[in-house]
C-alpha positions in Angstrom: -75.1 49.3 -64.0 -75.0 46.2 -66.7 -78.0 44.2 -66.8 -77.7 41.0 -66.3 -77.5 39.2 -69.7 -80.3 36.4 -70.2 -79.3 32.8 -71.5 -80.4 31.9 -74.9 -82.3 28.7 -73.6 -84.2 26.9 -76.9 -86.6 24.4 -76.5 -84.2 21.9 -77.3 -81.8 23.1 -74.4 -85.1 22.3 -72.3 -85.1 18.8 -73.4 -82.2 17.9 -72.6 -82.0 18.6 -69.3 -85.0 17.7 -68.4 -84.3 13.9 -67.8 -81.9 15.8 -65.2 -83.9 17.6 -63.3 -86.3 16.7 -60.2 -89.4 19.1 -59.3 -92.0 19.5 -56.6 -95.1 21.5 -56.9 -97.5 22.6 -54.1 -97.8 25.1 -51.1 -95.8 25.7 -47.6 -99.4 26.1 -46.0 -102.9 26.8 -47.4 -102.4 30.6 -48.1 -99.1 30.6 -49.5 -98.2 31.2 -52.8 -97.7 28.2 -54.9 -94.1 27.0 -55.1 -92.1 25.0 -57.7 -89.0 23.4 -56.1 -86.4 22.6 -59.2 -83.0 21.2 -59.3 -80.8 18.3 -60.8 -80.9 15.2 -59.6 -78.0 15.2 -57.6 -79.6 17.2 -55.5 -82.5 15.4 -54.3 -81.1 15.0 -51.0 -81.5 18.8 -50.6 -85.4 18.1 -51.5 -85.9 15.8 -48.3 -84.3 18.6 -46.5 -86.3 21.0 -47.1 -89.4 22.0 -45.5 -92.6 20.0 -47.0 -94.6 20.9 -49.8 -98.3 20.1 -49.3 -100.1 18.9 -52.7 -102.1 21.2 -55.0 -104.5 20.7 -57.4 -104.3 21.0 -61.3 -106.9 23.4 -60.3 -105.1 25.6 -57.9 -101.9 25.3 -60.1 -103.5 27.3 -62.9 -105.5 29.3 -60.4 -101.8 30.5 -58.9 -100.6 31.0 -62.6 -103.3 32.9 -63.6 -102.7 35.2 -60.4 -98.8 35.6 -60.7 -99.2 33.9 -57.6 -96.0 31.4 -58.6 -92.5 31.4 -56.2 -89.7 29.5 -58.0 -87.1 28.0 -55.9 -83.7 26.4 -57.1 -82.2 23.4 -55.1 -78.9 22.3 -54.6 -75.4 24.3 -56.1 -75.5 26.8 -58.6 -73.2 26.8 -61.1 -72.1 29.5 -63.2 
């Protein structure tokens, strides 16, 4: 079976969406693994939808990253 292939995403491809996307960053309870909730911003509907993210720390953000401890969650459609 094929892998599948990986976008060549530069820096500059970053950029420019950025001003497009929304994000949230924090936890579903206190032992959790730390989420980040992405997506355009013609999605932020979906955001109040779903379930609520309680605040983390700068602290407990690199804690998480240092641990692999990171779930990444897309909102809204995916396009291909």
């Amino acid at each position: 079976m094929d892998e599948p292939s990986t976008p060549d995403v530069t820096g500059e491809t970053l950029d420019s969406l950025a001003s497009s996307l929304v994000w949230r960053i924090g936890r579903l309870s206190d032992d959790a693994p730390l989420t980040v909730r992405v997506g355009f911003a013609s999605s932020v509907d979906a955001f109040r939808e779903a379930s609520k993210l309680h605040a983390a720390s700068d602290d407990e953000i690199r804690e998480a990253m240092d641990a692999n401890e990171v779930r990444v969650e897309w909102i809204g459609p995916r396009f291909r």
